[in-house]
LUMROBA-405075 format. One record per atom (N, C-alpha, C, CB): residue number from 1; x, y, z; residue in three letters; atom name. Coordinates in steps of 0.001 Angstrom, whole numbers, plus 500000, padded with zeros to 6 digits. Glycine has a CB too. Example, Ala and Ser with C-alpha at 12.3 -4.5 7.8 and 13.67 -1.06 7.14 Angstrom:
REM residues 2
+-----+--------+--------+--------+-----+----+
|   k |      X |      Y |      Z |   r |  a |
+-----+--------+--------+--------+-----+----+
|   1 | 513190 | 494310 | 507800 | ALA |  N |
|   1 | 512300 | 495500 | 507800 | ALA | CA |
|   1 | 513200 | 496700 | 507800 | ALA |  C |
|   1 | 511308 | 495527 | 509046 | ALA | CB |
|   2 | 512850 | 497750 | 507080 | SER |  N |
|   2 | 513670 | 498940 | 507140 | SER | CA |
|   2 | 512900 | 500030 | 507870 | SER |  C |
|   2 | 514084 | 499402 | 505725 | SER | CB |
+-----+--------+--------+--------+-----+----+
This chain:
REM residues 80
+-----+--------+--------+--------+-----+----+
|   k |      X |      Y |      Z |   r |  a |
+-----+--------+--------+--------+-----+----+
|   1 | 192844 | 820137 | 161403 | UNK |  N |
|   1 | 191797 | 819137 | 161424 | UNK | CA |
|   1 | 192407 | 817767 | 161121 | UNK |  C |
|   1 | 190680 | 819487 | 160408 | UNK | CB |
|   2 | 191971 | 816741 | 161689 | UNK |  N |
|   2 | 192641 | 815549 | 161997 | UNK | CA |
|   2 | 192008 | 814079 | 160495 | UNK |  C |
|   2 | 192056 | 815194 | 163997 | UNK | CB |
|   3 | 192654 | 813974 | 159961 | UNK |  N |
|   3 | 191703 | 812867 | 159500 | UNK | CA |
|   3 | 191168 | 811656 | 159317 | UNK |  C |
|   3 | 191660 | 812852 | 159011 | UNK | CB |
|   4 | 189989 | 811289 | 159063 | UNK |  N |
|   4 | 189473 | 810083 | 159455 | UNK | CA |
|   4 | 190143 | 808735 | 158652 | UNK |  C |
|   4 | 187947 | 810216 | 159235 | UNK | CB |
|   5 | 189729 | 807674 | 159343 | UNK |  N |
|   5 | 190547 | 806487 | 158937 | UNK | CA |
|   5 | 190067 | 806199 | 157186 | UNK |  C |
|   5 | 190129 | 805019 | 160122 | UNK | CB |
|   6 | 189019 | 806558 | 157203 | UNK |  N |
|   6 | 187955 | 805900 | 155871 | UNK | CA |
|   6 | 188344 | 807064 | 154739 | UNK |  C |
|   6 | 185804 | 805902 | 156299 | UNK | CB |
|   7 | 189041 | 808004 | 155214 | UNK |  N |
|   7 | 189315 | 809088 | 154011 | UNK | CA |
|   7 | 190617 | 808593 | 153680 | UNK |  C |
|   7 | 189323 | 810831 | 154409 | UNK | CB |
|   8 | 191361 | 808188 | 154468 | UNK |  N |
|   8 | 193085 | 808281 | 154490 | UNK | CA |
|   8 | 193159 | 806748 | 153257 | UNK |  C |
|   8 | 194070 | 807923 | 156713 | UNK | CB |
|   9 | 192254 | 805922 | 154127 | UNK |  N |
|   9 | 191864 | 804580 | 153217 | UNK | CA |
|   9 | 191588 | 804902 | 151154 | UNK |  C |
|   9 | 190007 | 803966 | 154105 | UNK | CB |
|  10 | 190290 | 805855 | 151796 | UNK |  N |
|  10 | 189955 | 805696 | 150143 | UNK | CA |
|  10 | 190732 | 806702 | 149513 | UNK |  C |
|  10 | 188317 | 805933 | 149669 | UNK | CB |
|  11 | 191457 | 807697 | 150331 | UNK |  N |
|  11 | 192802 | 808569 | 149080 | UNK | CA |
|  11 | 193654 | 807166 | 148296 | UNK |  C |
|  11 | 194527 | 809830 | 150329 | UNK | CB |
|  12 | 194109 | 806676 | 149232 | UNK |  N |
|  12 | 194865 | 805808 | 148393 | UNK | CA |
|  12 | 194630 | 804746 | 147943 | UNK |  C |
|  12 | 195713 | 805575 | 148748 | UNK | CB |
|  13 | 193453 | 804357 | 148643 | UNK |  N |
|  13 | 192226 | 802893 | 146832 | UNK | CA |
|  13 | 192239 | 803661 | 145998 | UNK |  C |
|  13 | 190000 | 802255 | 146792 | UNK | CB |
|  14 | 192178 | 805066 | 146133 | UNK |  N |
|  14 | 191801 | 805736 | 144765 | UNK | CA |
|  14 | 192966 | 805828 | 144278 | UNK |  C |
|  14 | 191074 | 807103 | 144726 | UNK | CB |
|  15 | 194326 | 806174 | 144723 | UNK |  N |
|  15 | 195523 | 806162 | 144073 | UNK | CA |
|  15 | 196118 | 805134 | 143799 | UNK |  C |
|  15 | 196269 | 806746 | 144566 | UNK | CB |
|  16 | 195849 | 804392 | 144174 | UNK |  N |
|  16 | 196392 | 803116 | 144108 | UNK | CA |
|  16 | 195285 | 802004 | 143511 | UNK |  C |
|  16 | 196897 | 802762 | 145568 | UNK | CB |
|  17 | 194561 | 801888 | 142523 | UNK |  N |
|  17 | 193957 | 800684 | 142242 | UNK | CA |
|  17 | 193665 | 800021 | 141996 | UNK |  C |
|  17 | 193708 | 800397 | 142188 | UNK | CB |
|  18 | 193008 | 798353 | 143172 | UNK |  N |
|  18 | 193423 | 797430 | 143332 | UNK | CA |
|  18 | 194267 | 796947 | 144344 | UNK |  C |
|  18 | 193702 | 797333 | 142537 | UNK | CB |
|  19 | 194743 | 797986 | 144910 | UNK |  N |
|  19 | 195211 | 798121 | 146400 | UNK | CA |
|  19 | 194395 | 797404 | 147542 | UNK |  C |
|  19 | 195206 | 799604 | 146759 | UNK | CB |
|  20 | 194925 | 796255 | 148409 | UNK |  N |
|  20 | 195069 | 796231 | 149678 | UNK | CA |
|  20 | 194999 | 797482 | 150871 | UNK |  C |
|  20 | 196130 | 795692 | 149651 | UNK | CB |
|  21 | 194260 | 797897 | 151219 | UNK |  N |
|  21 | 194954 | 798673 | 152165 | UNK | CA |
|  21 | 194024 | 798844 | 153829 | UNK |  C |
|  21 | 195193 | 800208 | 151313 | UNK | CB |
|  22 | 194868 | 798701 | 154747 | UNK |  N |
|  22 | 194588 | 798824 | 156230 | UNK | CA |
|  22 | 194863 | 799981 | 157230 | UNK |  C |
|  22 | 195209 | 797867 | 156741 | UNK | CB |
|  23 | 194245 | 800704 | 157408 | UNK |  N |
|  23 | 194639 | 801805 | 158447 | UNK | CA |
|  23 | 194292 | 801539 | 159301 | UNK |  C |
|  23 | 194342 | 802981 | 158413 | UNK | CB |
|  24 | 195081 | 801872 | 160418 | UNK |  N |
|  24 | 194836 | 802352 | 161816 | UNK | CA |
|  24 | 195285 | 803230 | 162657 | UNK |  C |
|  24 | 194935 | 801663 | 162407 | UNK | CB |
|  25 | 194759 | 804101 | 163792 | UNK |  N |
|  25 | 195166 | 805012 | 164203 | UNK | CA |
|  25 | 196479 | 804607 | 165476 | UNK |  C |
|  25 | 193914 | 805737 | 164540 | UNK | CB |
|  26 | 197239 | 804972 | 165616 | UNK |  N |
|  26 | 198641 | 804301 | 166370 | UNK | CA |
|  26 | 198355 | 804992 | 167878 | UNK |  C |
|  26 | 200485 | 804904 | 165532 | UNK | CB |
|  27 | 197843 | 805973 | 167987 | UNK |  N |
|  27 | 197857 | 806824 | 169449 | UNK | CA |
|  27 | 196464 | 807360 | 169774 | UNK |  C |
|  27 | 198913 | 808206 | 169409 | UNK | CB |
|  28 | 195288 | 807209 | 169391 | UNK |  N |
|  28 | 194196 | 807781 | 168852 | UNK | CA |
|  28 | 193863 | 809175 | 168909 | UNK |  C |
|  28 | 193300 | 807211 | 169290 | UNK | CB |
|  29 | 194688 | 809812 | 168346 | UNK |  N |
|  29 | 194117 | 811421 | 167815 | UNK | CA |
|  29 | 194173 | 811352 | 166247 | UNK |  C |
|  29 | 195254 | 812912 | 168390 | UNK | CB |
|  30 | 193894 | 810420 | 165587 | UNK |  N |
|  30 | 193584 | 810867 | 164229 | UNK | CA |
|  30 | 194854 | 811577 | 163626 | UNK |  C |
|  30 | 192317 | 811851 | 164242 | UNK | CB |
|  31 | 195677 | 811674 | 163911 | UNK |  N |
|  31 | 197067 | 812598 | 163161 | UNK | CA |
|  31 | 198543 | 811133 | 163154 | UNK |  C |
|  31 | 197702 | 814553 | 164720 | UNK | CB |
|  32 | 198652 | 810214 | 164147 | UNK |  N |
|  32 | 199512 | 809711 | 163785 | UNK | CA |
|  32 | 199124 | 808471 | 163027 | UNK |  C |
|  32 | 200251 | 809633 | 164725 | UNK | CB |
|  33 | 198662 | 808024 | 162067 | UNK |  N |
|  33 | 198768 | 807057 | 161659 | UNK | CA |
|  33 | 198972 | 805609 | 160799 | UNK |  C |
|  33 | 198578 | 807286 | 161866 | UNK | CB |
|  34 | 198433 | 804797 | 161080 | UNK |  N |
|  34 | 199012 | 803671 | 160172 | UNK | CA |
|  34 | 199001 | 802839 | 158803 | UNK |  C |
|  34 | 198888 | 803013 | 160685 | UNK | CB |
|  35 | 199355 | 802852 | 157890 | UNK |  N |
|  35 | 198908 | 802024 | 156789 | UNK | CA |
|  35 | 199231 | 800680 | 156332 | UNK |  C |
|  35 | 199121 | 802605 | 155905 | UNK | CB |
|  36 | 198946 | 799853 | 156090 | UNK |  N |
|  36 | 199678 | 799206 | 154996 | UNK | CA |
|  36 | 198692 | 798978 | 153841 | UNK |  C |
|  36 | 200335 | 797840 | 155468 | UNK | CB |
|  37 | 199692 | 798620 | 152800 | UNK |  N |
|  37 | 199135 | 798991 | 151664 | UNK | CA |
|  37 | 200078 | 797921 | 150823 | UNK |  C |
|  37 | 199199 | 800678 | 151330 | UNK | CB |
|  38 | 199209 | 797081 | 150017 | UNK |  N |
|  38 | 199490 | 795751 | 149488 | UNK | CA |
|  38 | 199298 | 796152 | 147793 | UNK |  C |
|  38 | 198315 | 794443 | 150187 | UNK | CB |
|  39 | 200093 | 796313 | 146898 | UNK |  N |
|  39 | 199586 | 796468 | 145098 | UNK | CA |
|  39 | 200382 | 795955 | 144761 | UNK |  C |
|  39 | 199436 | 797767 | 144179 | UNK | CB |
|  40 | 199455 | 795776 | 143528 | UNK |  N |
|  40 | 200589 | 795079 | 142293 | UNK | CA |
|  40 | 201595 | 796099 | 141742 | UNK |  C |
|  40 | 199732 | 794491 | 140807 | UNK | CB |
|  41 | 201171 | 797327 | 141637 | UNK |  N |
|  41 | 201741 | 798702 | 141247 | UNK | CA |
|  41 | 203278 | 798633 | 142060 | UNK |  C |
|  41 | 200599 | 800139 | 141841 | UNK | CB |
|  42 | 203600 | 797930 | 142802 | UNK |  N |
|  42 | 204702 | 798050 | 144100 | UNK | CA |
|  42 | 205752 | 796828 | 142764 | UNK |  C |
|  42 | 203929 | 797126 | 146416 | UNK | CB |
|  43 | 205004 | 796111 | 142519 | UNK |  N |
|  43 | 205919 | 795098 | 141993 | UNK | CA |
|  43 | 207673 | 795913 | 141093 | UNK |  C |
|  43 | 204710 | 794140 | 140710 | UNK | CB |
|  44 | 208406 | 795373 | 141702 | UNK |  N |
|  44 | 209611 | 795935 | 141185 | UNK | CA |
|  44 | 210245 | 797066 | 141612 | UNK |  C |
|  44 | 209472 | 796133 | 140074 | UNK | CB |
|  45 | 209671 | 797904 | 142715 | UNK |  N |
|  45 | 209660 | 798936 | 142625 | UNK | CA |
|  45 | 210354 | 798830 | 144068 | UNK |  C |
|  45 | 208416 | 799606 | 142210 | UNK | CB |
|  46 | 211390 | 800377 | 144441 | UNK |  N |
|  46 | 211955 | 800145 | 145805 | UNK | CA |
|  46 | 211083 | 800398 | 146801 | UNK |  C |
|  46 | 213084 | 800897 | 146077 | UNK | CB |
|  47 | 211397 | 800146 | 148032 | UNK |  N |
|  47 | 209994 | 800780 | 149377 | UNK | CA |
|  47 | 210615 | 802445 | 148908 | UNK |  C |
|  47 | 210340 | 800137 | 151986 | UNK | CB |
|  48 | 211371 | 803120 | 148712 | UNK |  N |
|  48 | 211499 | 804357 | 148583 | UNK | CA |
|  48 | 209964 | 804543 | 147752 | UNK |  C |
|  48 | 212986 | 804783 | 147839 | UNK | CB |
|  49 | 210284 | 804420 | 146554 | UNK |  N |
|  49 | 209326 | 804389 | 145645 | UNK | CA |
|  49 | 208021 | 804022 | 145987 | UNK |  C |
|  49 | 209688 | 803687 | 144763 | UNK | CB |
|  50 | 207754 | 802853 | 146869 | UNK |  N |
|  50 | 206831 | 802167 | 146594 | UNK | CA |
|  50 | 205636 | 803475 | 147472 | UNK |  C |
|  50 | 207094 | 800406 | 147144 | UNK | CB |
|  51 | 206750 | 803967 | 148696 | UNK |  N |
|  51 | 206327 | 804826 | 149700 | UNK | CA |
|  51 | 206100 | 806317 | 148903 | UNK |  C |
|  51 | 207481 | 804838 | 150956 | UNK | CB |
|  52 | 206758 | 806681 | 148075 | UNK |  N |
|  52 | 206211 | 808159 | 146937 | UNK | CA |
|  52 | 205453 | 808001 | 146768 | UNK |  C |
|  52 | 206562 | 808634 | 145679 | UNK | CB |
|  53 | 204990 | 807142 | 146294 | UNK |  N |
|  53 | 203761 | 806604 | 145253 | UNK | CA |
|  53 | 202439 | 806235 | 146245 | UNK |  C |
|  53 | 204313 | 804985 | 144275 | UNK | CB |
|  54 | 202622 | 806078 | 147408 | UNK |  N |
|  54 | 201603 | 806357 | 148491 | UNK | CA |
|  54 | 201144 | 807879 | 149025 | UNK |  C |
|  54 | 202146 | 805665 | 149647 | UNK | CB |
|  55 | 202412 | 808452 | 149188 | UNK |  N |
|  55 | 202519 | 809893 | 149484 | UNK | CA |
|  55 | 202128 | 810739 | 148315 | UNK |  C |
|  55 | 203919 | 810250 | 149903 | UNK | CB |
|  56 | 201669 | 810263 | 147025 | UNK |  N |
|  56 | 201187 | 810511 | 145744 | UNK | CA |
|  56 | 199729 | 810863 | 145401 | UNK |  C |
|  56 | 201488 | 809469 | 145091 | UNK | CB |
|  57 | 199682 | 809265 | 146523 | UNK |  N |
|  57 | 198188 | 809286 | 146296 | UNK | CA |
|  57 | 197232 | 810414 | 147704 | UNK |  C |
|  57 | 197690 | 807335 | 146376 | UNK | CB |
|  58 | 198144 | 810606 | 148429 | UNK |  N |
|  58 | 197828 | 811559 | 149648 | UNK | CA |
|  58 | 197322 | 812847 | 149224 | UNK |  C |
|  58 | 199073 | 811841 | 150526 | UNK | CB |
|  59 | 197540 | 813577 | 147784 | UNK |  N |
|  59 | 197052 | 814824 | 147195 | UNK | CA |
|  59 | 197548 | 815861 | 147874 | UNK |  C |
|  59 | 195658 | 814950 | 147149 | UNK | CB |
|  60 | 198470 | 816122 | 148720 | UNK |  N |
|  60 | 198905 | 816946 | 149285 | UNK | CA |
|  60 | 198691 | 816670 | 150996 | UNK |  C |
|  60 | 198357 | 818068 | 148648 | UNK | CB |
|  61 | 197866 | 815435 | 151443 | UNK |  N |
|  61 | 197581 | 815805 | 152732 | UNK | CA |
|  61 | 198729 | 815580 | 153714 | UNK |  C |
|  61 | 196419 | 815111 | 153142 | UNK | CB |
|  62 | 199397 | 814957 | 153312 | UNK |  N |
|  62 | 200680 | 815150 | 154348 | UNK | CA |
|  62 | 201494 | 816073 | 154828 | UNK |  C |
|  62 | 201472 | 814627 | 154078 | UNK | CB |
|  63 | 200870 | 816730 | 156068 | UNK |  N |
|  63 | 201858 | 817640 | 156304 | UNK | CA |
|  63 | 201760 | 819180 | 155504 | UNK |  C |
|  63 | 203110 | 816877 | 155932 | UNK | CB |
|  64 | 200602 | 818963 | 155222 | UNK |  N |
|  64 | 200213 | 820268 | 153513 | UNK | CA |
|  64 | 200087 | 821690 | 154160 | UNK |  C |
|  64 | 198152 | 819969 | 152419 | UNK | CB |
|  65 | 199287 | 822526 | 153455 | UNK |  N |
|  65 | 198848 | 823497 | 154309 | UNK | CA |
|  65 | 197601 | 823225 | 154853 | UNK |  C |
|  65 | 198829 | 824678 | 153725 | UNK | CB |
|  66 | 197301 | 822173 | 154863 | UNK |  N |
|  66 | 195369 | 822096 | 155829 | UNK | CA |
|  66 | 196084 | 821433 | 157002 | UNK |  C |
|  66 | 193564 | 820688 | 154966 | UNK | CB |
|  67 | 197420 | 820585 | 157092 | UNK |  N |
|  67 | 197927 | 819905 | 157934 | UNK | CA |
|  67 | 196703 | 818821 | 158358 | UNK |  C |
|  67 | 198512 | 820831 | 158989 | UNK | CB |
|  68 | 196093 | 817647 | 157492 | UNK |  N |
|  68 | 194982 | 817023 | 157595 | UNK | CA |
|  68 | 195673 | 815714 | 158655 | UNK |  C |
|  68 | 194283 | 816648 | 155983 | UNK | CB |
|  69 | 197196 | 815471 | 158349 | UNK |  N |
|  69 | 198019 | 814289 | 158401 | UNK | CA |
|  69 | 199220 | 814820 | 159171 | UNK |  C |
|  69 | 198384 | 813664 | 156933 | UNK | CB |
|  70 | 199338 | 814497 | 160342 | UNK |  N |
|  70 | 201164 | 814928 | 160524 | UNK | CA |
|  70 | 202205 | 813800 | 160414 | UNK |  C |
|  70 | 201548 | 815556 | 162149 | UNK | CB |
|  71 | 201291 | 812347 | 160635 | UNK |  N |
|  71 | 201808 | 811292 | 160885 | UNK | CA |
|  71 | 201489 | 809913 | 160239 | UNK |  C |
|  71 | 201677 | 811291 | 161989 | UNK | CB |
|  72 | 202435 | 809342 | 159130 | UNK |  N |
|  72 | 201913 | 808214 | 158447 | UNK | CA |
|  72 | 202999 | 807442 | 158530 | UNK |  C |
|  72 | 201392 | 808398 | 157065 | UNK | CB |
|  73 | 203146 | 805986 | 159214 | UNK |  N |
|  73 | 203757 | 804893 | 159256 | UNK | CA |
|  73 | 203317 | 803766 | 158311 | UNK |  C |
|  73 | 203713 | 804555 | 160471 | UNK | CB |
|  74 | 204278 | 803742 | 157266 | UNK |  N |
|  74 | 203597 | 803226 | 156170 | UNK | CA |
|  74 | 204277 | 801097 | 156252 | UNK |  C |
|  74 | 204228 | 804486 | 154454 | UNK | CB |
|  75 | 203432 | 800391 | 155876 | UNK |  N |
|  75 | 203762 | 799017 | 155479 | UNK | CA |
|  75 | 203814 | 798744 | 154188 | UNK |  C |
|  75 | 202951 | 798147 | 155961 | UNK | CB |
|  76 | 204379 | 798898 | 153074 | UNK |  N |
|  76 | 204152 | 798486 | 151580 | UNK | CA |
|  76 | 204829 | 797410 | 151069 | UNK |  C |
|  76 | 204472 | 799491 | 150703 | UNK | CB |
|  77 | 203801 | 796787 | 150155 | UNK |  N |
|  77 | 204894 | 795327 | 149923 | UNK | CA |
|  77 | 203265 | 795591 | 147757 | UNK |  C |
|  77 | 204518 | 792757 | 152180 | UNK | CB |
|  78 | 204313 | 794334 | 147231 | UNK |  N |
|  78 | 203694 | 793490 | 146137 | UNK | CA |
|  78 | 202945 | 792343 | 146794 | UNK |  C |
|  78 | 204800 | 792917 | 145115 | UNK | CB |
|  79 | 202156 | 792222 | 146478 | UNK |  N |
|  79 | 201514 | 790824 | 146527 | UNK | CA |
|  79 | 202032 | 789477 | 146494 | UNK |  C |
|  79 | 200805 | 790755 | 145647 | UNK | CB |
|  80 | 202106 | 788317 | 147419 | UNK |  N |
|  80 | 202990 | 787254 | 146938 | UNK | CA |
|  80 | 203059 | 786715 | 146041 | UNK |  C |
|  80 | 203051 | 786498 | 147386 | UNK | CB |
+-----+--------+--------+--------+-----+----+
């Protein structure tokens, strides 16, 4: 099952918050897609990291056993 833009969104407002964040679907089947994601939480931190800590807030959906997500192209930055 594929998931929607507004779930993928609020997993990670909820993991992240205070978060920026923008999805969009890159191919439109709901499985590949896009984020970026703007926090203060990022400050200092490497894109390795900054990108765990997204994949954190995912609860397992990446790639899990429901396979909700096969595909996330992530944008992460700190705030200017």
């Amino acid at each position: 099952m594929a998931m929607e833009l507004s779930q993928l969104k609020q997993l990670i407002e909820e993991g992240l918050p205070g978060s920026q964040v923008t999805v969009s679907d890159l191919v439109g089947d709901k499985n590949h897609l896009s984020a970026t994601v703007v926090s203060e939480a990022f400050r200092g931190k490497s894109r390795v990291q900054q990108h765990q800590m997204v994949y954190g807030a995912l609860k397992g959906k990446m790639d899990g056993a429901d396979g909700e997500l096969h595909a996330l192209q992530l944008s992460t930055s700190a705030p200017d």
